[in-house]
N, C-alpha and C positions, 0 to 999 in steps of 0.2 A: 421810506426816504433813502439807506441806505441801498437796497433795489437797484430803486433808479440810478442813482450814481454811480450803480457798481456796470450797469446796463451801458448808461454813458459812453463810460471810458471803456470798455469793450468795445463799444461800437467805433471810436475813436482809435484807437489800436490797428481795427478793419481795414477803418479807411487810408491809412498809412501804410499799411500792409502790402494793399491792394496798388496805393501810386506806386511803391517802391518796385514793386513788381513792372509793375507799366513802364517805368522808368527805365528798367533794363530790360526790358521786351525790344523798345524804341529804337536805343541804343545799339541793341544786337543784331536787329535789320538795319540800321540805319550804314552799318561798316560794309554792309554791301558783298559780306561771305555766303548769305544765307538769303535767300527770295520766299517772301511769306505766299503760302500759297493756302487760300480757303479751303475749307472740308469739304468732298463734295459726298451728298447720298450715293446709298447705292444705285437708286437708278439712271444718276445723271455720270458712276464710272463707266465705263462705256471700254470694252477690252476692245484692243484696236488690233484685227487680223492684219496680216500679210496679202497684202496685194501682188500675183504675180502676172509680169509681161510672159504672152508667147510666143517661142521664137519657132519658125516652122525648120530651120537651121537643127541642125544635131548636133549638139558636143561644144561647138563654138561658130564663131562667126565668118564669113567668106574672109575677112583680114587676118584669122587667125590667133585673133582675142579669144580666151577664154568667155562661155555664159555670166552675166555675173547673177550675185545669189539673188534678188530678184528678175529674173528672169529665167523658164524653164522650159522645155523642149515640147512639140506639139501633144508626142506620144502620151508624157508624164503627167501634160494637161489633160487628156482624155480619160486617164485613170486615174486621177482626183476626181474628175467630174462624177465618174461611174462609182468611186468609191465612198462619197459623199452618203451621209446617215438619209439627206432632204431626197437625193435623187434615187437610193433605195426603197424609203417609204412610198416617194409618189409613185414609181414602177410597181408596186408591189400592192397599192390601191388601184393603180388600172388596170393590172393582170387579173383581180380579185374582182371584181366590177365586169369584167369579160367574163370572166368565169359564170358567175351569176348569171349574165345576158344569157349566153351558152345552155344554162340550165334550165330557167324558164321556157327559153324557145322550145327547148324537145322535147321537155314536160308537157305542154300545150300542145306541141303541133303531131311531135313525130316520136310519140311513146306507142307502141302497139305490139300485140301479142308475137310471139315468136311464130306461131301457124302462121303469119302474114308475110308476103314477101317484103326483101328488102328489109327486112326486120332481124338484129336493131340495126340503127343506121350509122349513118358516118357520125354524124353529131351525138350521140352514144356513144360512139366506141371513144370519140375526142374529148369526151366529158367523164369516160371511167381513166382514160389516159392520165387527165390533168387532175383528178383527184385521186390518183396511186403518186402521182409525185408532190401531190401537198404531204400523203399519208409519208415519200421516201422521208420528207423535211420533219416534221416530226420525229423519226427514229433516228433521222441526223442528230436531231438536238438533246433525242436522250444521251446517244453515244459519246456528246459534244461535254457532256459533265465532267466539274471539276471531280466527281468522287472516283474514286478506282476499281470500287466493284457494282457491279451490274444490275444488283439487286436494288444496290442505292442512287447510282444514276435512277433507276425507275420512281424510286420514292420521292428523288428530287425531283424528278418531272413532276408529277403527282401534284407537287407542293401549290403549284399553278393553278388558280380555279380556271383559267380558260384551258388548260391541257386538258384536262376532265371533261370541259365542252368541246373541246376537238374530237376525242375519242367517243363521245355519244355521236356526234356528227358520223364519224366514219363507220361507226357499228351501226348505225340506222342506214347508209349508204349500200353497206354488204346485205344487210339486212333487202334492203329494196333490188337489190341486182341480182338476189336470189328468188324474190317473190316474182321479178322481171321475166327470169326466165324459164319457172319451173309452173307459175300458174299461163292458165289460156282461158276464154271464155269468157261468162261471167264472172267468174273468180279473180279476173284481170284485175277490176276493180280494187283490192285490194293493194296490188301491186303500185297501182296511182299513190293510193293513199300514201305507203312508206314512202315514194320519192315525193311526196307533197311534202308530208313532216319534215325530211331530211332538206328539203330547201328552205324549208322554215326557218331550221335552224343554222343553217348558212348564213340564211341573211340577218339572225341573229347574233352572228359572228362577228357581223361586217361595224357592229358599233366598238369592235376594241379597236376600229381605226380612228375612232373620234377621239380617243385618248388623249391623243397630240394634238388636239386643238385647247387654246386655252381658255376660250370662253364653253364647250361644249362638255371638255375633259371632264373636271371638278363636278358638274352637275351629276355626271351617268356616273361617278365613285359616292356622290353623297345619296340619288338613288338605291343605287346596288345594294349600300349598309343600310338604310331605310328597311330594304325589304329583309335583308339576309343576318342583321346583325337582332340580338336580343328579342324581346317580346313582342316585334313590331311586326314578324311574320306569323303569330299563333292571332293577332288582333287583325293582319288582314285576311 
C-alpha cells in the first residue's frame, strides 16, 4: 500500500514537471525571438554546394563591374571540372579499360616470335609505353610519402595490399617481355603463357574500381576478408 502511494505521487510530480516545462517551451517560441525548427536525420541534411555561373568574360564584365563571388571565369570553370575526384576517376576507368582492349587485342592477334618480321609491333611497343608509365605512377607515389626516409616511404607503400598486386603485375610483365624476346620457336609458347597470366592479373586489378560503387564496393571487402582473413582460408 505504501508502494503504491509512494508510486502515485511520483508519477504526479512528472506530470507537473513535464506541463511546467511545456509551458515555457510555448511561451519561448511564442515571443517570436527563436523559430522552432525539427531535427532532421542524417540522410534528409543534405550539405548544400555552391552553385557557380560561368562568365566567358575574364576579370569582370564589358560595364566594368567586378565577377561577383558566384560567378567565375571560363578558364577556372575548366580546372574545377578537370580537377574534380568524379572526373579523375571516370578518366582513369576509361584509360584503364583501353588499356585492357590494347592488351587483349595483341595478345590474340599480333604476339609473335622476333625471327618474324615486323615483330613486335606498334601495338607492343604502345602497350610496353603505357605500362612503364603506370610502373612511372607507382614510384610517384612511393616518392609522394609523408615519411622522410626512403626506406620507409617503401614500407608505407608496402602497407597497401593492392601495391603488392601491382608489383606482381609489373614483375610478371618484365618477366613476359623477356620470355618475348629471348625465346623463338616452340619455346614461344611459353612466352604466351606469361603475357596470358600477367593480363589475368590486370583484369584482376580492374575490380579495385568497383570500390566506389556502393552497392558493389562492401560486397568485394566482405569477399576479400572471407577469403584472407582467419580460418576461412585453410577451410577453403
Amino acid at each position: 500500500m505504501f508502494t503504491s502511494d509512494r508510486v502515485k505521487r511520483d508519477l504526479s510530480v512528472l506530470r507537473l514537471t513535464v506541463r511546467y516545462h511545456s509551458d515555457v517551451e510555448a511561451e519561448r517560441l511564442s515571443d517570436g525571438n527563436e523559430h522552432f525548427s525539427p531535427s532532421k536525420s542524417r540522410k534528409q541534411q543534405q550539405i548544400e554546394k555552391p552553385l557557380y555561373k560561368v562568365s566567358i568574360s575574364r576579370g569582370s564584365h564589358g560595364n566594368g563591374r567586378k565577377l561577383k563571388k558566384s560567378t567565375i571565369d571560363l578558364g577556372l570553370a575548366v580546372w574545377y571540372f578537370y580537377m574534380a575526384p568524379v572526373t579523375k576517376f571516370s578518366y582513369n576507368l576509361l584509360s584503364y579499360t583501353v588499356y585492357l582492349a590494347l592488351m587483349s587485342y595483341f595478345l590474340l592477334t599480333d604476339l609473335r616470335p622476333v625471327s618474324e618480321p615486323d615483330s613486335p609491333s606498334v601495338l607492343e611497343f604502345i602497350a610496353w609505353g603505357w605500362t612503364g608509365t603506370l610502373l612511372l605512377e607507382e614510384m610517384r607515389q612511393v616518392f609522394a610519402r609523408r615519411e622522410k626516409a626512403f626506406w620507409f616511404k617503401v614500407l608505407s607503400w608496402f602497407d597497401d595490399s593492392w601495391n603488392k598486386f601491382d608489383l606482381l603485375i609489373y614483375t610478371c610483365f618484365g618477366v613476359s617481355v623477356a620470355c618475348r624476346l629471348l625465346l623463338v620457336g616452340a619455346e614461344f609458347r611459353y612466352a604466351r603463357m606469361a603475357y596470358s597470366v600477367t593480363l589475368l592479373l590486370q583484369y584482376m586489378r580492374s575490380v579495385q574500381m568497383f570500390y566506389a560503387n556502393k552497392d558493389l564496393g562492401p560486397k568485394i571487402i566482405m569477399i576479400r576478408r572471407m577469403v584472407t582473413v582467419g580460418d576461412n582460408t585453410f577451410s577453403m
